[in-house]
DSSP file (Angstrom, degrees, kcal/mol; ACC not computed):
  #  RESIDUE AA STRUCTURE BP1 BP2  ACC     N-H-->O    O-->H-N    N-H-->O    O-->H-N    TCO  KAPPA ALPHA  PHI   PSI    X-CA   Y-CA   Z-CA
    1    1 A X              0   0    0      0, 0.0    17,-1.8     0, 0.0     2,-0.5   0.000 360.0 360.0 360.0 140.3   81.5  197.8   56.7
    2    2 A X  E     -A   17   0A   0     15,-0.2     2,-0.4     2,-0.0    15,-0.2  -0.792 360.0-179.9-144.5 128.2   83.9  196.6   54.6
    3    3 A X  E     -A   16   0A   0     13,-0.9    13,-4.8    -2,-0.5     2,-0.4  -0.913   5.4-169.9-112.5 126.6   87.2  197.5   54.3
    4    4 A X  E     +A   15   0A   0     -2,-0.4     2,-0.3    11,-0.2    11,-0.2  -0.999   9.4 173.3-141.4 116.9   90.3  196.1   51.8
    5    5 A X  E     -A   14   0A   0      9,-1.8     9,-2.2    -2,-0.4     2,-0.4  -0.954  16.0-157.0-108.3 157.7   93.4  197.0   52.3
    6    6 A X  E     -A   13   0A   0     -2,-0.3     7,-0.2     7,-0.2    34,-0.0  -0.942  26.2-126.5-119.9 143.0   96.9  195.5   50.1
    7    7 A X    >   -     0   0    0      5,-2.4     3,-0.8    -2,-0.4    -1,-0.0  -0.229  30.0 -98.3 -61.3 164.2  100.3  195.7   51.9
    8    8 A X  T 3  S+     0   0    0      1,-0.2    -1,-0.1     2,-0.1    -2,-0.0   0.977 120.6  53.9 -32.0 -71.5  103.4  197.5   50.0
    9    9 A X  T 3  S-     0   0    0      1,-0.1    -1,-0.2    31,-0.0    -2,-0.0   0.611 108.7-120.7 -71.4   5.9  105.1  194.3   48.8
   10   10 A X  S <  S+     0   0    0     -3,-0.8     3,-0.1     2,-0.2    -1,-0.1   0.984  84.5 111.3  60.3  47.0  101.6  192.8   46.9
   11   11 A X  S    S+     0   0    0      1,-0.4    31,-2.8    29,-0.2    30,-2.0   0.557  70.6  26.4-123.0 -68.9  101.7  190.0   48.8
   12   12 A X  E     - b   0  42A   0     28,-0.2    -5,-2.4    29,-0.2     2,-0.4  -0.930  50.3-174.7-109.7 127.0   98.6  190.3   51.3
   13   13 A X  E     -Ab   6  43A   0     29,-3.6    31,-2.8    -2,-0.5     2,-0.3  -0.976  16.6-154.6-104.3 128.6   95.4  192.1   50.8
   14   14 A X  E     -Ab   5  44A   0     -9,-2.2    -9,-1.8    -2,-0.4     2,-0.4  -0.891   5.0-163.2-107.8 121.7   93.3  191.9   53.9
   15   15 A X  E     -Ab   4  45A   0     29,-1.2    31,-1.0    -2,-0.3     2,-0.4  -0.976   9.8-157.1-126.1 107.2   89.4  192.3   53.5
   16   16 A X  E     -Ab   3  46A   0    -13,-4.8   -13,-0.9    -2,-0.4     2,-0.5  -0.602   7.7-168.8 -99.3 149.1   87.6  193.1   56.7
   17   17 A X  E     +A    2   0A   0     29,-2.8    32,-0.5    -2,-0.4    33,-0.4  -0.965  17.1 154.4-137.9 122.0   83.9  192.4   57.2
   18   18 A X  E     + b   0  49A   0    -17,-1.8    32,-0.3    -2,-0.5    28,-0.0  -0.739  40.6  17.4-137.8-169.6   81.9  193.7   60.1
   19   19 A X  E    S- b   0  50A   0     30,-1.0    32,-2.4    -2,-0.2    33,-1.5  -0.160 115.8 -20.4  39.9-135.4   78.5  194.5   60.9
   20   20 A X  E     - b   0  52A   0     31,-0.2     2,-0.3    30,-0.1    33,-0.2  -0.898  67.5-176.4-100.0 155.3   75.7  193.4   59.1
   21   21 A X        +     0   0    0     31,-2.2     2,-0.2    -2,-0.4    33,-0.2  -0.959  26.7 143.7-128.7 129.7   77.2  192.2   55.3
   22   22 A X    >   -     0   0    0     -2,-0.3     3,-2.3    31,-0.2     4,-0.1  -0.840  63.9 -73.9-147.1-153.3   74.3  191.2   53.4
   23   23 A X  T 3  S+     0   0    0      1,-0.3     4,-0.1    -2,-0.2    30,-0.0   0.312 121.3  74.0 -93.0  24.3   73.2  191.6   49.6
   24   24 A X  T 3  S+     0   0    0      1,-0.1    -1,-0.3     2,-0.1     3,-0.1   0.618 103.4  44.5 -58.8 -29.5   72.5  194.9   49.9
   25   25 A X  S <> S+     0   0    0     -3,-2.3     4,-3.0     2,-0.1     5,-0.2   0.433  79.3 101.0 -78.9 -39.9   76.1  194.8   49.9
   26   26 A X  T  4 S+     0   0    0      1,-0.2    -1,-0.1     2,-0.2    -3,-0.1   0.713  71.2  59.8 -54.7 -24.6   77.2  192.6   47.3
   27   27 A X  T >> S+     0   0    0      2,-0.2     3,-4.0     1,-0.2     4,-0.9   0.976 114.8  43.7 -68.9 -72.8   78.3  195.0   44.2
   28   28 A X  H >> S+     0   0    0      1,-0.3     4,-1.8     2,-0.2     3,-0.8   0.867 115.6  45.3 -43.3 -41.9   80.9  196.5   46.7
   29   29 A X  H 3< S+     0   0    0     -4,-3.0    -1,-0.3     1,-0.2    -2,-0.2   0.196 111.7  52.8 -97.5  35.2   82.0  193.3   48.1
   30   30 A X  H <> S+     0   0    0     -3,-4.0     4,-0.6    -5,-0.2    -1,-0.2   0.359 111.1  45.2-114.5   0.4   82.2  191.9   44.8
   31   31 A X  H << S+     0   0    0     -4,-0.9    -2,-0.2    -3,-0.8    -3,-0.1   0.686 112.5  53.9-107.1 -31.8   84.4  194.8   43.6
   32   32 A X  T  X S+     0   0    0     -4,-1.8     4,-1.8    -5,-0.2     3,-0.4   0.737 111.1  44.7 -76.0 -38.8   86.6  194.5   46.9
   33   33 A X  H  > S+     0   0    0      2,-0.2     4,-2.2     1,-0.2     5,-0.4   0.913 110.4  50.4 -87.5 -26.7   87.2  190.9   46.3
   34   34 A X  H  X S+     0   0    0     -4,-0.6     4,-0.7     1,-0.2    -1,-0.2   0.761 115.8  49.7 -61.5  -6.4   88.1  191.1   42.2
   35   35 A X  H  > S+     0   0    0     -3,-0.4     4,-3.0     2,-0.2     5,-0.3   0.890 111.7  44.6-106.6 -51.5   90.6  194.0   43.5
   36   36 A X  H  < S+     0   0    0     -4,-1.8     4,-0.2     1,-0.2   -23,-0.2   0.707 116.6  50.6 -84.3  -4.3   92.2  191.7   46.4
   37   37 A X  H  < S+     0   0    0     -4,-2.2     3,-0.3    -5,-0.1    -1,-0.2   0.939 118.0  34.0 -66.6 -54.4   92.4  188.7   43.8
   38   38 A X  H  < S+     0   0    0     -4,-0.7    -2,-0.2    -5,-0.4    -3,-0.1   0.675 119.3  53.3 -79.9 -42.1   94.0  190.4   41.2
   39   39 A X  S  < S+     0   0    0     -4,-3.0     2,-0.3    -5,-0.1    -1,-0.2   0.742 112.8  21.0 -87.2  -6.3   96.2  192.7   43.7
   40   40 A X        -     0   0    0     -3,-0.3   -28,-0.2    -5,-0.3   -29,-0.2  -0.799  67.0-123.9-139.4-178.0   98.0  190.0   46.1
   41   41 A X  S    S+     0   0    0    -30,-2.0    33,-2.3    -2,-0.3     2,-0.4   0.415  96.8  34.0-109.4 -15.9   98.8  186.5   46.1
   42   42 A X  E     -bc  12  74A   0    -31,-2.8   -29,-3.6    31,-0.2     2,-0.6  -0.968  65.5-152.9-155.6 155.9   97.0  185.8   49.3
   43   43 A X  E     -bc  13  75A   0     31,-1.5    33,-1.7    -2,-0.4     2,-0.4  -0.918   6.8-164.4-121.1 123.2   93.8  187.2   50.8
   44   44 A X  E     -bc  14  76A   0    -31,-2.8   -29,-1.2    -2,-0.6    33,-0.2  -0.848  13.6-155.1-113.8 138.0   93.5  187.1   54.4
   45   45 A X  E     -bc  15  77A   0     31,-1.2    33,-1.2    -2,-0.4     2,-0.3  -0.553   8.5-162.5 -84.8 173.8   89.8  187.7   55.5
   46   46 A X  E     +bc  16  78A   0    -31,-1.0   -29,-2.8    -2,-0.2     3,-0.1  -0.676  25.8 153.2-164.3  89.5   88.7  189.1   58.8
   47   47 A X  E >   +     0   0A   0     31,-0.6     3,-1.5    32,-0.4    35,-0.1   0.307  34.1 115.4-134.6  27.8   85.3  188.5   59.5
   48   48 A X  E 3  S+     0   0A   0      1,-0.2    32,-0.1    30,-0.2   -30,-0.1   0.455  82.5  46.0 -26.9 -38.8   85.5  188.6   63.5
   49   49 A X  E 3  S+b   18   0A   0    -32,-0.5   -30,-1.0    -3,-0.1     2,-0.4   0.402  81.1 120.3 -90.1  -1.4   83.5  191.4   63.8
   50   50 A X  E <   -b   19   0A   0     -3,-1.5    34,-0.3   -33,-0.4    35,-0.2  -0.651  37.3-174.3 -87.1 140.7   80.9  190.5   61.5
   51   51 A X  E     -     0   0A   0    -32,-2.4     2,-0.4    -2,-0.4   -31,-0.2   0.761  64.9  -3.6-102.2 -48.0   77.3  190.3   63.1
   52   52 A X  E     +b   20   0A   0    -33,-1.5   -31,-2.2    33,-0.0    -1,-0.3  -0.929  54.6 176.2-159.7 161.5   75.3  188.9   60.1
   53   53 A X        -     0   0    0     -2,-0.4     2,-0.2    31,-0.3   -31,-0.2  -0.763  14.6-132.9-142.8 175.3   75.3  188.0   56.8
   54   54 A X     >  -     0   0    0     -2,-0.2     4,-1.2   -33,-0.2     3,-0.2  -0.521  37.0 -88.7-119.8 165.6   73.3  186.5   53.9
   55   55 A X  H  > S+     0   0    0      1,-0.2     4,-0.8     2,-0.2   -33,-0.0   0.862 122.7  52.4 -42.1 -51.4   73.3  184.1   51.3
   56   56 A X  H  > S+     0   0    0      2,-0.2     4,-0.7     1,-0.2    -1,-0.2   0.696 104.8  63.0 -78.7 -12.7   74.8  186.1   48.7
   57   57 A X  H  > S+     0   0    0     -3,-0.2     4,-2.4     1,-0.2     5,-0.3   0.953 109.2  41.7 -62.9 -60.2   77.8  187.0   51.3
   58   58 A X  H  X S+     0   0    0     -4,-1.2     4,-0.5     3,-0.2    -2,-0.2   0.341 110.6  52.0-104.9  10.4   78.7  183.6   51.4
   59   59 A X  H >< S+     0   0    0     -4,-0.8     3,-1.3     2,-0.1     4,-0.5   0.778 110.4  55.8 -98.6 -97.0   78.3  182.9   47.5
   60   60 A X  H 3< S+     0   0    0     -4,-0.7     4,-0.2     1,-0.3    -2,-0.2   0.266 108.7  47.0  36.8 -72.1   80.7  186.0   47.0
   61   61 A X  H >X S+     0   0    0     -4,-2.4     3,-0.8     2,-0.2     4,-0.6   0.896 108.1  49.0 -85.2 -42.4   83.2  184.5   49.1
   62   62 A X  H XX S+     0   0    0     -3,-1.3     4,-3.6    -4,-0.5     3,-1.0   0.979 108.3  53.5 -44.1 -53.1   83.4  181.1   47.9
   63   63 A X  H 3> S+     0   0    0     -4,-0.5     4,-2.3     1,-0.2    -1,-0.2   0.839 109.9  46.7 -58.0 -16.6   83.7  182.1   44.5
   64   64 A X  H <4 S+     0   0    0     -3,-0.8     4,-0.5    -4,-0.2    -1,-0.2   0.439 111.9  55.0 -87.0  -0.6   86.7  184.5   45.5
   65   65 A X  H XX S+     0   0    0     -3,-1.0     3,-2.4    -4,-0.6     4,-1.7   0.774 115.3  42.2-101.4 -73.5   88.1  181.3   47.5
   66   66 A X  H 3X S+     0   0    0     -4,-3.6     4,-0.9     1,-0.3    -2,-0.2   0.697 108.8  50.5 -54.0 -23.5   87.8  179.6   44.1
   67   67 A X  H 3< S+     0   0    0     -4,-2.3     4,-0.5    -5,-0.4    -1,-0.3   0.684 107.6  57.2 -74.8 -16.7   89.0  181.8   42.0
   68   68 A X  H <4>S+     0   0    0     -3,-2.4     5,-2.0    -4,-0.5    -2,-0.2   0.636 110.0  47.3 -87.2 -18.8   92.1  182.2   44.3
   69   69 A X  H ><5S+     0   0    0     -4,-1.7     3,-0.8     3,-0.2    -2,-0.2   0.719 102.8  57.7 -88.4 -17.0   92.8  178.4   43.9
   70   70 A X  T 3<5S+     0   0    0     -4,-0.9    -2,-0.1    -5,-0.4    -1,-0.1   0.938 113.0  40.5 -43.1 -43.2   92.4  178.2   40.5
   71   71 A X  T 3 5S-     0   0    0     -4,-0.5    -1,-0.2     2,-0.1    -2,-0.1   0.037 121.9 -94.6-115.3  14.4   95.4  181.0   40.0
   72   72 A X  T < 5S+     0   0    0     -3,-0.8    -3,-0.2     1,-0.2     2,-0.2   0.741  84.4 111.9 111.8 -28.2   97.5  179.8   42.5
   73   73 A X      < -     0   0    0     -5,-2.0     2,-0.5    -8,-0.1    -1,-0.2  -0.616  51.3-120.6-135.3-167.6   96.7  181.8   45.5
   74   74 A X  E     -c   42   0A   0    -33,-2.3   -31,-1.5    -2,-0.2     2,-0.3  -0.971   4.2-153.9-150.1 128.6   95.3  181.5   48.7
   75   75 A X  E     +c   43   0A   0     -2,-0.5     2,-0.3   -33,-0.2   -31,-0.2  -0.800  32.1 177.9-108.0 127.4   92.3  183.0   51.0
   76   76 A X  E     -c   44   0A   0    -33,-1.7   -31,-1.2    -2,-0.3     2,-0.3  -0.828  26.7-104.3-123.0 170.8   93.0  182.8   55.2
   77   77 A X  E     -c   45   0A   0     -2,-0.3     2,-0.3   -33,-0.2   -31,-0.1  -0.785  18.0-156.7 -91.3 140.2   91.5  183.6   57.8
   78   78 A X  E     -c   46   0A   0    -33,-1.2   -31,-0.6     1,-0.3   -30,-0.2  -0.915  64.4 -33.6-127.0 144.0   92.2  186.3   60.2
   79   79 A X  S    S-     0   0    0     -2,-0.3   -32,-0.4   -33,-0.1    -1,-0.3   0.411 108.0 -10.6  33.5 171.4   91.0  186.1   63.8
   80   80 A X        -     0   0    0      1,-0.1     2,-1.0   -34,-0.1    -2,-0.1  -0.081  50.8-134.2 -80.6 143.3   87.6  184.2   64.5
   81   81 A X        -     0   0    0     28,-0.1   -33,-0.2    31,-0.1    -1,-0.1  -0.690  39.4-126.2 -79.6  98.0   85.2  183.0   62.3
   82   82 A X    >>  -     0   0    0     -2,-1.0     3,-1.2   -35,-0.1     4,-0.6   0.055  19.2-113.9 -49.5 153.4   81.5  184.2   64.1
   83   83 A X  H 3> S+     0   0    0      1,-0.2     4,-1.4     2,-0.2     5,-0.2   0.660 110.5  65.9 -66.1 -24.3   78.7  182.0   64.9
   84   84 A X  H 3> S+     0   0    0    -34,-0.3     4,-0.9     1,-0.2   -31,-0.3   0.819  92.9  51.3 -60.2 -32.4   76.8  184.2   62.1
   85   85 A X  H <4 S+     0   0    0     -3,-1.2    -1,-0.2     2,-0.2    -2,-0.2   0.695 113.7  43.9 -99.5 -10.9   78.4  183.4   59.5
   86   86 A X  H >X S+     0   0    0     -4,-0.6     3,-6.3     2,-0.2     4,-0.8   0.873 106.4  65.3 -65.2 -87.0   78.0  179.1   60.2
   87   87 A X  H 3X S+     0   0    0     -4,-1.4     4,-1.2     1,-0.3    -2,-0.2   0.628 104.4  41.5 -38.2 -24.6   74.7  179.7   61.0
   88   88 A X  H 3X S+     0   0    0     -4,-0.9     4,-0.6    -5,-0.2    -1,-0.3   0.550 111.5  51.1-114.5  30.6   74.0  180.8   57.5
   89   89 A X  H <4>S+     0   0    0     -3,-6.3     5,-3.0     2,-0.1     6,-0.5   0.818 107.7  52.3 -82.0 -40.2   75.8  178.5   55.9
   90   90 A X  H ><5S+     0   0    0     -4,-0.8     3,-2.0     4,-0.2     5,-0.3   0.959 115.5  43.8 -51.7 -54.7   73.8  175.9   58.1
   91   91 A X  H 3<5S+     0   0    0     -4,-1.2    -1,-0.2     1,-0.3    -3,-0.1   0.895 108.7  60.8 -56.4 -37.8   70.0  177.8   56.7
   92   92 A X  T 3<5S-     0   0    0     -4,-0.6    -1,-0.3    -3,-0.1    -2,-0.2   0.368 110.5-133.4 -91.7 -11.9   71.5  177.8   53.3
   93   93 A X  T < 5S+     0   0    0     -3,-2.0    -3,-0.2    -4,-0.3    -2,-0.1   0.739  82.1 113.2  63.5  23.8   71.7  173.9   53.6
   94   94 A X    >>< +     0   0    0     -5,-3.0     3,-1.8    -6,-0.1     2,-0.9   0.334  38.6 129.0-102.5  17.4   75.5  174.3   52.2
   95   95 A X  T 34 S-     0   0    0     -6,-0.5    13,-0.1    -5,-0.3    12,-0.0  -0.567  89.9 -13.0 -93.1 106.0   76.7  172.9   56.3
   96   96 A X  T 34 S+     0   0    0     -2,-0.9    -1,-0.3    11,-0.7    12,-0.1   0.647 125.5  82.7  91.5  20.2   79.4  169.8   55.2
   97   97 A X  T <4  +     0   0    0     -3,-1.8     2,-0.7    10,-0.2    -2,-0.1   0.510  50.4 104.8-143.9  14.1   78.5  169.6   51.7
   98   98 A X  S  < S-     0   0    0     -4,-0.6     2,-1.1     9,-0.2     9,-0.1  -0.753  70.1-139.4 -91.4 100.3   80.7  172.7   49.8
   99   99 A X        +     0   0    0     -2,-0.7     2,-0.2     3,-0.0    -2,-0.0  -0.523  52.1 130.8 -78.1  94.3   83.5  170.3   48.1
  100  100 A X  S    S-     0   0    0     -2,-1.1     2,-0.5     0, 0.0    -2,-0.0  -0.633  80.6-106.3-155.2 169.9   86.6  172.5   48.7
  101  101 A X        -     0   0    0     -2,-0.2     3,-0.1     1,-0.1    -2,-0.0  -0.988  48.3-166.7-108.1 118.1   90.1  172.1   50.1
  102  102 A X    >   +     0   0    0     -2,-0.5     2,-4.2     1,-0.1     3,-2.2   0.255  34.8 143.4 -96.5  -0.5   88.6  174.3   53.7
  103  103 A X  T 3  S+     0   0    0      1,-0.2    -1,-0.1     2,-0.1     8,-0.0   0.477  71.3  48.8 -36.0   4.9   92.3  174.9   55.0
  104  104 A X  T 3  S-     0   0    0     -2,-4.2    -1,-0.2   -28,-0.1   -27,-0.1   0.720 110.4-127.0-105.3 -41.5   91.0  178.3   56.3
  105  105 A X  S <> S+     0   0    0     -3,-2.2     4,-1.6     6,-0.1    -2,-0.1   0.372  71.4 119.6 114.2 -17.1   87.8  176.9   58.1
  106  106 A X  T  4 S+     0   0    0     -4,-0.3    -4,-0.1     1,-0.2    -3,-0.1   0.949  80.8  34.2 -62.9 -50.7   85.2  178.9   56.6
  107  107 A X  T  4 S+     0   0    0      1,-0.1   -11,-0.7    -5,-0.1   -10,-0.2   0.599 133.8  23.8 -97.6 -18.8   83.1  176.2   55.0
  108  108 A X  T  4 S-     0   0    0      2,-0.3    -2,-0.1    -6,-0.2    -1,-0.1   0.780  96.1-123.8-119.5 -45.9   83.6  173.0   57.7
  109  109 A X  S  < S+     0   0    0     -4,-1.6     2,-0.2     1,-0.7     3,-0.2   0.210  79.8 121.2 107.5 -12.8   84.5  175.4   60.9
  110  110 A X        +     0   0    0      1,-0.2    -1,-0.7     2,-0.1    -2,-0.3  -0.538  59.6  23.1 -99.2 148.2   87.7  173.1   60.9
  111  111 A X              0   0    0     -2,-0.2    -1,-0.2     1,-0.2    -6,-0.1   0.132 360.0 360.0 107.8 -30.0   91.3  174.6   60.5
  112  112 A X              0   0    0     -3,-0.2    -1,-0.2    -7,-0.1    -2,-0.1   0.411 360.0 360.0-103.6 360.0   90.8  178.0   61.7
């Protein structure tokens, strides 16, 4: 499932990701992330519940982590990052070698 809500003041948008998120997926959660760039100044992710994900999940979200440092704003983390979503960064061969400011934790596991 994925779910985006933005608070009142247009400050936080929160984008939650559970079940399995794969690229079956991607059109929506590429339409959910242009909307929570564009609508807040920081984008808290939530992907505690999520059970598995794909390559194209985790392309998705980097670019929406880079396109919020480009402009200025800033992607966190909400609650714990699951063993799923390392483990396919680890298959993907992208484990220690995505050249990023990680302050959130998604890409090193560090931070969070």
């Amino acid at each position: 499932m994925i779910d985006l809500s933005v608070d009142n003041s247009g400050e936080t948008c929160t984008l939650i990701l559970s079940g399995s998120i794969t690229i079956q997926h991607a059109t929506q959660l590429k339409e959910a992330l242009l909307e929570g760039i564009s609508a807040a100044k920081r984008l808290m992710v939530n992907l505690s519940d999520l059970e598995r994900t794909d390559l194209a999940v985790i392309q998705l979200i980097y670019a929406a982590h880079r396109s919020l440092m480009e402009k200025g704003k800033t992607l966190e983390v909400e609650g714990a990052i699951p063993e799923a979503w390392y483990a396919t960064i680890k298959e993907a061969g992208y484990s220690g070698c995505i050249n990023t400011n990680d302050n959130c934790g998604l890409w090193t596991g560090e931070g969070n």
